[in-house]
ZAMARGU-4260 file (C-alpha; in steps of 0.2 Angstrom, whole numbers, plus 5000, padded with zeros to 4 digits):
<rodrens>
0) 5859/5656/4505 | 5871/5651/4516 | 5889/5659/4515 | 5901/5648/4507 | 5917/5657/4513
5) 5932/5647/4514 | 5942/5661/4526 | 5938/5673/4535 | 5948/5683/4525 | 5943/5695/4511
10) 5946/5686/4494 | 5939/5696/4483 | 5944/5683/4468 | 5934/5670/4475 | 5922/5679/4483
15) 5917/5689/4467 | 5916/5674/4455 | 5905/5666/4465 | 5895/5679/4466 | 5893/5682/4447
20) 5889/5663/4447 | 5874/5665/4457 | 5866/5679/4448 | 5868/5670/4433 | 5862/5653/4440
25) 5848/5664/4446 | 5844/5673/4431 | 5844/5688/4444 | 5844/5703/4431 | 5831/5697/4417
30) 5820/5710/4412 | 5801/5703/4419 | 5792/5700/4405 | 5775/5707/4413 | 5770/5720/4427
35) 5762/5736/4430 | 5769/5750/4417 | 5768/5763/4430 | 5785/5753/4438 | 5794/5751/4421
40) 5812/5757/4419 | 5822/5756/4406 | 5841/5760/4408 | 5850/5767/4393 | 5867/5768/4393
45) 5880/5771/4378 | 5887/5758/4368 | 5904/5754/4368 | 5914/5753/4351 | 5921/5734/4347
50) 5939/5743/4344 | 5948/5730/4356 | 5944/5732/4376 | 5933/5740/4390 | 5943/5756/4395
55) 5942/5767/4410 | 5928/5777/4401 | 5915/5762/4399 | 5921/5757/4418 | 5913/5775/4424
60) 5899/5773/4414 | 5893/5758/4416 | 5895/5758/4435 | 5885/5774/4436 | 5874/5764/4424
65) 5873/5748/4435 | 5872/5753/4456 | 5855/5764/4446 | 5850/5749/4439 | 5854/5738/4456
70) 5845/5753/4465 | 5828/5753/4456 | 5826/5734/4456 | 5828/5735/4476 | 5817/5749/4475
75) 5803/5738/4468 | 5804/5746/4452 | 5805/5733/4435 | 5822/5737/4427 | 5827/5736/4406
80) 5844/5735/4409 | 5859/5729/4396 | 5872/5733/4383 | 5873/5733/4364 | 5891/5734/4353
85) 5892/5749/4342 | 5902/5736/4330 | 5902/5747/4312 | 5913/5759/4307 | 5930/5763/4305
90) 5935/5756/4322 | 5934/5741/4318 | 5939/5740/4302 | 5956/5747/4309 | 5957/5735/4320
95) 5951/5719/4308 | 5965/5727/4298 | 5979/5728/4310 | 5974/5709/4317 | 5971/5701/4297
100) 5955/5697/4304 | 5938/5699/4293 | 5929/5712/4303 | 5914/5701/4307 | 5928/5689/4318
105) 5937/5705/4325 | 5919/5709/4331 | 5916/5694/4338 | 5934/5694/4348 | 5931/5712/4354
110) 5912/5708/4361 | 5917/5690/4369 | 5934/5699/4377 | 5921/5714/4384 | 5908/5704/4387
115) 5919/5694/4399 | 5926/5711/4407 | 5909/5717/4413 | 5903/5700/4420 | 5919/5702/4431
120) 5913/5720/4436 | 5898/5712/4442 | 5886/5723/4431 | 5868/5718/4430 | 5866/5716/4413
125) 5852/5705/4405 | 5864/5699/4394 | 5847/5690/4384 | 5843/5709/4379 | 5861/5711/4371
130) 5864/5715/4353 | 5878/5719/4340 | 5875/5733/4327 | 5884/5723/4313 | 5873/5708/4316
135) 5860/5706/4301 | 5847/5705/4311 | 5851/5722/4317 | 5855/5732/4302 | 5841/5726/4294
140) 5830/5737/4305 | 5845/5751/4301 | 5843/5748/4281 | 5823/5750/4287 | 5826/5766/4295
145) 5835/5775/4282 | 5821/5770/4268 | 5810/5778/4280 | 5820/5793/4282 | 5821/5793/4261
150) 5803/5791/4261 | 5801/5806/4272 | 5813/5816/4263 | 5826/5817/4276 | 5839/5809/4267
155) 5844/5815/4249 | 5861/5813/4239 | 5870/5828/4234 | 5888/5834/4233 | 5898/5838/4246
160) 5916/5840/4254 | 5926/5824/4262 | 5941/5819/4268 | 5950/5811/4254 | 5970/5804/4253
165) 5976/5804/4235 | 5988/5790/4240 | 5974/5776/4247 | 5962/5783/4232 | 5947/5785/4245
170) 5937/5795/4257 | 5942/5796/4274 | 5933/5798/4291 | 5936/5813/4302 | 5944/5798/4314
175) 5955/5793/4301 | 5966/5810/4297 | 5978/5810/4312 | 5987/5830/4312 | 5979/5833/4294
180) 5988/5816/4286 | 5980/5798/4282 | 5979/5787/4299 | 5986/5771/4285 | 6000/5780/4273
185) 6003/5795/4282 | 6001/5806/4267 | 5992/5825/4267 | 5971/5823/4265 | 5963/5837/4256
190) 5943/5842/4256 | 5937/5838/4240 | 5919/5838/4233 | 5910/5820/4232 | 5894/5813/4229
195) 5885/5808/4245 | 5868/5805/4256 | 5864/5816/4266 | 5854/5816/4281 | 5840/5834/4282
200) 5839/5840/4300 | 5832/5856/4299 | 5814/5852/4295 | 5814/5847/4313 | 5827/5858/4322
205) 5812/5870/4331 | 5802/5857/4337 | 5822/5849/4346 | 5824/5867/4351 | 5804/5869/4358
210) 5807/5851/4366 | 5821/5857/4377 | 5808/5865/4387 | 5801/5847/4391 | 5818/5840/4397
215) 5816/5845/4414 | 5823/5828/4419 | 5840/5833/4411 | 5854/5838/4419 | 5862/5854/4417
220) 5874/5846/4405 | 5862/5838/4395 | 5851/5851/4392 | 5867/5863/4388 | 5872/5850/4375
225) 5855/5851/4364 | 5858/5870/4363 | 5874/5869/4355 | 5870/5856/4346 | 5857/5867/4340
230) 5868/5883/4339 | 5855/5896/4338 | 5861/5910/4334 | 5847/5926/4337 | 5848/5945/4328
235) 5837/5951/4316 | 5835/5950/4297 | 5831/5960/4284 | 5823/5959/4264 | 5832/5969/4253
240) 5837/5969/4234 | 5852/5971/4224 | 5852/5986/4211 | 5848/5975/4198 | 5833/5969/4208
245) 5835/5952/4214 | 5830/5949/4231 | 5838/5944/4248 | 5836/5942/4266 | 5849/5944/4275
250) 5853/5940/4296 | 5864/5946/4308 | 5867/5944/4327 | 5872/5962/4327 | 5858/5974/4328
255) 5864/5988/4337 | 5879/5988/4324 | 5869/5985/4306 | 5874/6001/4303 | 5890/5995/4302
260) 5890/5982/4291 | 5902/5986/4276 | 5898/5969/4265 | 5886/5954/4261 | 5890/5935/4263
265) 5884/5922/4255 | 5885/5902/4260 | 5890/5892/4244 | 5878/5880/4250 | 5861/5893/4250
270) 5848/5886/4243 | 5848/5894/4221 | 5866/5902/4225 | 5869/5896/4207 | 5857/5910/4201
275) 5872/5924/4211 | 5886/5916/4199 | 5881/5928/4184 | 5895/5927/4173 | 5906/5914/4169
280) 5921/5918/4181 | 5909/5920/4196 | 5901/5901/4191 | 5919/5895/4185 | 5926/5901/4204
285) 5910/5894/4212 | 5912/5877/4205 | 5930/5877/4211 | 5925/5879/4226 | 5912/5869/4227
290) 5920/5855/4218 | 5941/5856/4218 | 5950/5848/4234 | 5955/5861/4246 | 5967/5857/4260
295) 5962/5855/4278 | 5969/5869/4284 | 5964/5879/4271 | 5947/5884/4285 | 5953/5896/4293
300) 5944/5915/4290 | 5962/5919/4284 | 5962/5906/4270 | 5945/5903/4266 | 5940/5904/4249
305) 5930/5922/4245 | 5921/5925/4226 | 5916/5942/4221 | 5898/5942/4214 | 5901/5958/4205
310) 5884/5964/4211 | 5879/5974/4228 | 5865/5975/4240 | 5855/5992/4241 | 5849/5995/4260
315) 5836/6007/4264 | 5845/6022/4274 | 5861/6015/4271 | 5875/6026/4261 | 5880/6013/4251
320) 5880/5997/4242 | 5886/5982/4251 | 5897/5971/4239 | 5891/5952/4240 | 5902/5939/4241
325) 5903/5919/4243 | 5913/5911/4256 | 5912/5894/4266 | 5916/5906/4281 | 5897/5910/4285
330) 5891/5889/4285 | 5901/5886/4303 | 5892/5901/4311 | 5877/5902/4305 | 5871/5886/4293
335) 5866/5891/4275 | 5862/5909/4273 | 5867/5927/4269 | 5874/5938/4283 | 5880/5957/4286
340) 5899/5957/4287 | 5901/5969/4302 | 5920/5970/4303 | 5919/5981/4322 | 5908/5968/4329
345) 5914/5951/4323 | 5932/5945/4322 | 5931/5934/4308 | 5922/5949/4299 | 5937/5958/4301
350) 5948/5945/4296 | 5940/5944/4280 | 5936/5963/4278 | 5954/5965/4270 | 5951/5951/4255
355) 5934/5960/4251 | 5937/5974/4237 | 5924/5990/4239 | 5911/5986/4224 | 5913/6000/4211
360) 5895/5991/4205 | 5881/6005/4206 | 5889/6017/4214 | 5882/6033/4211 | 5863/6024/4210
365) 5850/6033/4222 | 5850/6020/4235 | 5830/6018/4241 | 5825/6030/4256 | 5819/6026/4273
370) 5828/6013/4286 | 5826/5994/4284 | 5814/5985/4292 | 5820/5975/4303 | 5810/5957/4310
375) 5818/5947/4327 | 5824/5932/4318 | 5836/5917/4320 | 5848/5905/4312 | 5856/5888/4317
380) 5872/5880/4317 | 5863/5862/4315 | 5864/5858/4297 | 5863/5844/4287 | 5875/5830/4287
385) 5883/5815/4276 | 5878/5798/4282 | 5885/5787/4266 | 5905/5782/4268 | 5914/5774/4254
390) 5921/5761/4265 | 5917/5742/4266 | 5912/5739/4283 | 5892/5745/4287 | 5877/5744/4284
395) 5875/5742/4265 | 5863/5756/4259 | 5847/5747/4254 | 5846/5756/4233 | 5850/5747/4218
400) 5855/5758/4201 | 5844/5751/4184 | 5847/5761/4168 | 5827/5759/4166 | 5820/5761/4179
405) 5835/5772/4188 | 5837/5772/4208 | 5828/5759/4217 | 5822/5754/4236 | 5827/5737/4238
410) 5806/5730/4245 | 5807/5730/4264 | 5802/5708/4263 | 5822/5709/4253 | 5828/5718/4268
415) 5842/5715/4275 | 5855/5716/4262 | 5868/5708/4267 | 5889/5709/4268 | 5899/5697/4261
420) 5903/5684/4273 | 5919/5684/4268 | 5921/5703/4267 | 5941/5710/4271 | 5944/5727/4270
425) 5963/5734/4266 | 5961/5750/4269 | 5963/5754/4252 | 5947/5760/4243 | 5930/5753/4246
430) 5934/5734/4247 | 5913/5731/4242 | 5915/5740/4224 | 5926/5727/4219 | 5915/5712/4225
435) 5908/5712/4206 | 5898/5696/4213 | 5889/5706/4226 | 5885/5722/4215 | 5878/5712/4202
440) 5860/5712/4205 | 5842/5712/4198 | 5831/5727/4198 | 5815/5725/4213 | 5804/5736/4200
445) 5807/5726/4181 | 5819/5711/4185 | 5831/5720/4175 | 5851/5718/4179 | 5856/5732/4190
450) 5868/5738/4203 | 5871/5737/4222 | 5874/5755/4230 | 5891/5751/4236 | 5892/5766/4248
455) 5889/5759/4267 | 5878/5769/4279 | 5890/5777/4292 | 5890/5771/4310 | 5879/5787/4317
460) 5865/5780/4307 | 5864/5765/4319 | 5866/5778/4331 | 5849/5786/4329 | 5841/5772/4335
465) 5849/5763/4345 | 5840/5768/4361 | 5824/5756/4355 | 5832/5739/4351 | 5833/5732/4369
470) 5815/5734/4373 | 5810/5722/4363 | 5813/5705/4364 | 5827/5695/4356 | 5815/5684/4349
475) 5805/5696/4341 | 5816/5707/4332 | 5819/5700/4317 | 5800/5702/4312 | 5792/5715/4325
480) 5807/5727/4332 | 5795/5743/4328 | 5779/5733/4330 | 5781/5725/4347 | 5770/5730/4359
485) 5785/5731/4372 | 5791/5748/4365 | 5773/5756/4374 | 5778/5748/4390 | 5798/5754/4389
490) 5798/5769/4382 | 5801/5782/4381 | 5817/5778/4392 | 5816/5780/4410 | 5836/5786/4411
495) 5851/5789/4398 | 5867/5788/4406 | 5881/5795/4395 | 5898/5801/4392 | 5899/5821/4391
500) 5904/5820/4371 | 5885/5812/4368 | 5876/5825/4366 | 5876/5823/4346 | 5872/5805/4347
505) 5856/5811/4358 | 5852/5826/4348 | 5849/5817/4333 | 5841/5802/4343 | 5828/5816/4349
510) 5823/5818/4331 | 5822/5800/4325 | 5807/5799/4339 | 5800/5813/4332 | 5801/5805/4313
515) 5795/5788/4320 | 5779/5797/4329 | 5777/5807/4314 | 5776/5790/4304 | 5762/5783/4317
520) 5777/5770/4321 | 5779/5777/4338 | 5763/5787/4340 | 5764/5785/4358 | 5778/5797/4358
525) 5766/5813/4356 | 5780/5825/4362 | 5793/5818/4353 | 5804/5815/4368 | 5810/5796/4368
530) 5819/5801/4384 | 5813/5807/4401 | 5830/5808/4411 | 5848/5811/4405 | 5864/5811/4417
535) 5879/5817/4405 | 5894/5814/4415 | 5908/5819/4414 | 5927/5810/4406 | 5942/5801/4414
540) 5957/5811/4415 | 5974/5806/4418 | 5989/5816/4419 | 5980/5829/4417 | 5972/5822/4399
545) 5958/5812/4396 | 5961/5796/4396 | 5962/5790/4377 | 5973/5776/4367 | 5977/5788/4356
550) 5986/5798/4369 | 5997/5784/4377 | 5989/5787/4394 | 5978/5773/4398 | 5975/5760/4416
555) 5971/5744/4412 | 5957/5737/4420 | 5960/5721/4419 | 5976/5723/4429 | 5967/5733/4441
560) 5954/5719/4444 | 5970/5707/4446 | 5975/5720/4458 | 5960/5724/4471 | 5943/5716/4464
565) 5930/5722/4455 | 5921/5731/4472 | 5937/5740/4474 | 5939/5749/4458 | 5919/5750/4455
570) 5917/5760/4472 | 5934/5770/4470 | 5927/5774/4452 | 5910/5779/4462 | 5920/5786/4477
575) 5930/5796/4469 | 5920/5812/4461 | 5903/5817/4457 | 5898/5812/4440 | 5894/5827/4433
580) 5913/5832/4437 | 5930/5825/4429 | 5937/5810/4437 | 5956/5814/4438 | 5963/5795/4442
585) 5975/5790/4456 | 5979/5778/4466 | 5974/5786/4481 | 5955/5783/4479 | 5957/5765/4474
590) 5968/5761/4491 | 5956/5770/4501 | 5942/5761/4497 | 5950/5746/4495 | 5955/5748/4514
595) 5938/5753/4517 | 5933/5738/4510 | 5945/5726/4520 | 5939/5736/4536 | 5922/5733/4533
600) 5924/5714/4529 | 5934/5713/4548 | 5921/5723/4558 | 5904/5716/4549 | 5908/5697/4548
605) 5910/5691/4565 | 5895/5704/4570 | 5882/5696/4557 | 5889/5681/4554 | 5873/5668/4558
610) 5864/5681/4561 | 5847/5675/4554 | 5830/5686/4559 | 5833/5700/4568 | 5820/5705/4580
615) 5815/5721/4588 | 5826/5727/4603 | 5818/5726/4618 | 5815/5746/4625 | 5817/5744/4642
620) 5835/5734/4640 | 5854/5740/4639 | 5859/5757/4633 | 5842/5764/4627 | 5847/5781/4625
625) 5862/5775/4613 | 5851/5764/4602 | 5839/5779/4600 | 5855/5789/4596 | 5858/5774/4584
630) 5841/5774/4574 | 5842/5793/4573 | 5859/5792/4561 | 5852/5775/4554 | 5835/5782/4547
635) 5845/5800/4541 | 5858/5789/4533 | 5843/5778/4526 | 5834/5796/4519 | 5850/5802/4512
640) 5857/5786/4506 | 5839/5783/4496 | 5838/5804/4489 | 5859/5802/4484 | 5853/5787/4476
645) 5836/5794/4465 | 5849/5809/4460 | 5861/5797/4454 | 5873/5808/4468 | 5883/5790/4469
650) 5898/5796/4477 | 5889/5805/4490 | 5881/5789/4490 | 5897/5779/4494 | 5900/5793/4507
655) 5885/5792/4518 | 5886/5774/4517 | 5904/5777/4525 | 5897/5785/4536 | 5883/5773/4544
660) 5895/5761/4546 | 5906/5774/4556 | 5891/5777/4567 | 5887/5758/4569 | 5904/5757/4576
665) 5904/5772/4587 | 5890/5765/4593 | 5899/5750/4599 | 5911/5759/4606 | 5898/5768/4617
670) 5890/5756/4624 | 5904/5745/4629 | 5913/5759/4636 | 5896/5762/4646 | 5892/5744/4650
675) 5907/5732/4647 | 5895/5721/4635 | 5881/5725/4623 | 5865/5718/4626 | 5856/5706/4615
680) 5845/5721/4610 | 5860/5731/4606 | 5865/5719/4598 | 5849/5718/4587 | 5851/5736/4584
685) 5868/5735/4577 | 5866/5721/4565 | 5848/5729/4560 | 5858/5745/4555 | 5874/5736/4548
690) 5862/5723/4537 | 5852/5737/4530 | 5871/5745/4526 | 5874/5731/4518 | 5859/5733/4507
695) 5863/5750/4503 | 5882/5745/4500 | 5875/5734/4487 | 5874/5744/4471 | 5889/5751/4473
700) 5900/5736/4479 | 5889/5720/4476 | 5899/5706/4476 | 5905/5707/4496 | 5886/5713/4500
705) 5881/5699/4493 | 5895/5689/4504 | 5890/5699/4521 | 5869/5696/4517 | 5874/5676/4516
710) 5886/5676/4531 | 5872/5685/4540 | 5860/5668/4537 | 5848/5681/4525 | 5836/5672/4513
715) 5838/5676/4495 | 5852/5685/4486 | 5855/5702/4490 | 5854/5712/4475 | 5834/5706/4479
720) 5831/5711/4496 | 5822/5726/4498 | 5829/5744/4501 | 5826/5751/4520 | 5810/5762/4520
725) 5819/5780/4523 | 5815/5790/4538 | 5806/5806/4540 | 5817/5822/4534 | 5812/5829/4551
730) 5821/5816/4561 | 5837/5822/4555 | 5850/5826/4570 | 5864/5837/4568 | 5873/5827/4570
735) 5868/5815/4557 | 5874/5806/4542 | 5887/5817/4532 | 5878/5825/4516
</rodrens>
């Protein structure tokens, strides 16, 4: 392709949009529909919310995300490689709600607006792979999920405590309560007990803490966001029995200090903790705490609720009962259980030693004889979690309620069940509980009339699964999005690329594969792993802060594009630090390498321009010794470029490209301070190196690689030419390429 530049100048504005027109023209990034598996990669990045436009964090992301993508296609390798919109949730009903918009028309603005942004950051999505959560065709396969997860026993309804404003009559979101007060009337929110799903991790919380032994494609920061995640807590535990002879086992971290231990605490939430409420205060006490509103900062050890049992634990070789109590204070540590309060080894113990009276019950008793027998045992943080929101825009729980036949799956063929089109939340309550004409249904079992569920599925539900959608085509996805047989050839995902705070999202992603193999739906999953590779990089910080709306200090892309191009603030982004480390954003890295840039446009053009084949230098012509010098930093450069690259290392990267170039024009230097003039096969050696710079440039900068490649008479588009073969480690001067 010939280059069409209208000045010799750098342009970024015109030379980037034309770029972006040819790729599109060209259908450069579709997904191949065939080709050996073996050379499959499928590249998995984060979704962004449809809350307004792409920020600073999506930029970092997706950048990472795309010169990986551009990488592996040059490297021969057939690349999966788009973006979806995590479009429900309370985002975007904020911001329907601000805009009095219907959420499905703020959607759509929010996608087109971000759609447009990343076309003009020149990323390599196949935009034919895309999807949007709140589309029917999408949450149909959402509504499908959780009736497999109900089906399995993994989601149940139960009580539990929410965030709930007395003033709007509803139930909040954790996002929603800004500083302990509603995000809309700016009254105080209290915890009270509501009825909800839940969604049951802990059948499968050993095998996600066995699997972290197979994530040897993680990094560091992946792997150590599955153990929090998991929060294993190891000690011991014991079986004892109160004097009256109930049984209990009880854990704790502390084994060199059981000894110590000077009460007993019980979750509210273990499993039969009913049968511990003896007597009618200890039950009336219980059910207020389980069921009466508590404010938010009513959590603290100090505050939290404590019930006396009235009854004691007897431990062999201990000198005395242990008084048993209920408190909300064990769940956060250590899930649903019973534990020893150790006041000397734990400082919430301590905190809550004061608030626990001595037992008088049984004192005096002959406690058994002998020490406890101890077994090495474990508990998890991990616990089960609410997954239904009393808010209007989601997915629509899939259960209608018939006072014969009681609660019933809506059949899979009815699936999906739909929003009003003409749905507009107020913020006030759940708008769907009032749409009488959608909740009026019949019953899928006896025809007779029954009720929607007018709970909606929250947005992590989408969530679960959201790394499986784009390896299956658009246009079998409304019938075969578990059933295609593209998800054998794509997954499980050749590489997530994600902000640090995703290691939730990929947590609980681990254990929908495991549910879906378990289910013979991905049976070709047999360790459960849907992915082989995770970069979690790190945030955006400004100011010292993360970058954040919330926070006031935010760059806005759009006018740094306006500013200096779309190479400029994709390599300074890349440039800038490594992403497993914080990007602090200044100016300073965006003017260097928007300098850079300019120089490179100067030096390259008139040196490539018309450049056409390049053949072999001749070996007996012009300065040998220098060219030899030459291919020596070239082929290191080439190697280090190619293992930066594979380690997703893309500021080094962007470094040791720098640095090529700098040799390339040393070089020059060289040999027309030896010479006066370079040879033709000098000549041929620079533009060999400088054109396979330009290739290497190309992930990380591709709109003026694409520019140089055309100036330099190239066939093709550059994002297709192949990457330089890398020399030998062994060829490596010391001089070489910078690491």
């Amino acid at each position: 392709m010939a280059s069409q530049s209208v000045t010799p100048d750098y342009v970024p504005a015109t030379i980037e949009e034309r770029w972006q027109r040819a790729w599109q023209e060209a259908e450069a990034f579709r997904t191949p529909t065939e080709g050996d598996p073996a050379r499959a990669a499928y590249i998995f990045s984060a979704c962004p919310f449809t809350s307004g436009s792409a920020h600073m964090g999506h930029i970092r992301s997706y950048s990472i995300s795309d010169a990986y993508a551009r990488y592996l296609r040059a490297s021969g390798r057939d690349v999966l490689f788009s973006i979806g919109f995590d479009a429900f949730g309370l985002p975007s009903e904020i911001g329907a709600i601000k805009n009095d918009l219907t959420p499905y028309e703020w959607v759509e603005q929010c996608r087109a607006r971000m759609h447009a942004q990343f076309d003009r950051l020149g990323y390599s999505f196949d935009w034919e792979r895309e999807w949007v959560t709140s589309y029917p065709e999408l949450y149909k396969w959402t509504q499908w999920l959780f009736l497999l997860l109900l089906r399995r026993g993994l989601v149940y309804h139960a009580e539990g405590q929410v965030d709930w404003c007395d003033t709007c009559r509803t139930v909040l979101a954790s996002l929603q309560v800004e500083d302990g007060a509603c995000w809309r009337c700016h009254q105080p929110v209290r915890l009270v007990r509501r009825s909800q799903w839940y969604l049951g991790v802990s059948d499968y919380l050993p095998e996600n803490e066995r699997g972290i032994e197979l994530l040897t494609g993680w990094n560091a920061a992946g792997v150590a966001a599955q153990r929090t995640m998991l929060g294993r807590v190891d000690g011991v535990e014991l079986d004892a029995s109160t004097l009256d002879a109930i049984p209990l086992t009880v854990f704790t971290p502390y084994k060199d200090a059981l000894d110590r231990a000077e009460f007993v605490m019980l979750s509210p939430s273990l499993p039969g903790i009913e049968a511990w409420a003896a007597d009618d205060e200890t039950k009336s006490q219980l059910e207020r705490v389980r069921r009466a509103g508590v404010q938010r900062d009513d959590r603290s050890a100090e505050a939290a609720p404590i019930i006396h049992t009235g009854r004691a634990l007897a431990i062999p070789g201990f000198a005395r009962p242990l008084p048993i109590v209920i408190t909300p204070a064990v769940d956060d540590r250590f899930g649903h259980t019973a534990v020893l309060g150790i006041p000397s080894a734990d400082r919430t113990d301590a905190r809550l030693a004061p608030r626990v009276r001595a037992a008088s019950t049984g004192l005096g008793w002959k406690l058994p004889s002998g020490r406890p027998k101890l077994r090495d045992a474990a508990r998890y943080r991990a616990r089960d979690f609410p997954i239904s929101r009393q808010r209007a825009w989601g997915a629509p729980i899939p259960l209608v309620h018939c006072e014969q036949c009681g609660t019933v799956e809506v059949p899979e063929d009815q699936l999906p069940v739909r929003l009003p089109d003409d749905l507009r939340p107020t913020g006030e309550g759940n708008a769907l509980a009032e749409r009488e004409d959608w909740i009026a249904t019949s019953c899928p079992q006896c025809g007779g009339a029954a009720r929607r569920e007018t709970d909606t599925l929250d947005c992590h539900v989408d969530g679960l699964w959201q790394w499986l959608p784009f390896s299956v085509p658009a246009a079998e996805r409304e019938s075969s999005m578990f059933t295609s047989a593209e998800l054998r050839r794509w997954l499980p995902v050749h590489i997530v690329i994600w902000g640090a705070d995703g290691g939730g999202s990929m947590f609980d992603q681990r254990m929908t594969a495991k549910v879906l193999r378990d289910a013979e739906v991905l049976p070709h999953l047999t360790e459960g792993e849907p992915h082989q590779r995770v970069l979690m990089h790190e945030m955006v910080h400004l100011d010292g802060r993360k970058m954040s709306k919330h926070l006031g200090n935010v760059v806005d892309p759009d006018a740094l594009l306006e500013r200096v191009g779309a190479d400029t603030v994709r390599l300074a982004v890349l440039y800038a630090a490594a992403p497993t480390n914080i990007l602090t954003w200044t100016d300073q890295a965006l003017q260097y390498c928007h300098k850079w840039l300019h120089g490179f446009w100067e030096y390259a053009l008139p040196r490539l321009e018309g450049a056409g084949a390049v053949p072999q230098p001749d070996e007996s012509e012009g300065a040998v010794k220098l060219r030899r010098r030459l291919d020596n930093w070239h082929g290191v450069a080439v190697r280090r470029i190619t293992e930066n690259m594979e380690g997703l290392e893309t500021h080094r990267a962007a470094r040791n490209v720098m640095t090529l170039v700098e040799r390339v024009r040393d070089f020059e230097r060289r040999v027309l301070r030896a010479q006066d003039e370079l040879t033709p096969s000098d000549r041929h050696a620079l533009q060999r190196a400088l054109l396979d710079a330009v290739v290497m440039l190309a992930p990380l900068a591709p709109h003026i690689a694409e520019e140089l490649w055309a100036a330099a008479g190239q066939e093709g588009l550059a994002c297709n030419a192949p990457w330089p073969e890398a020399a030998p480690r062994e060829a490596a001067p010391r001089e070489a390429a910078a690491s």
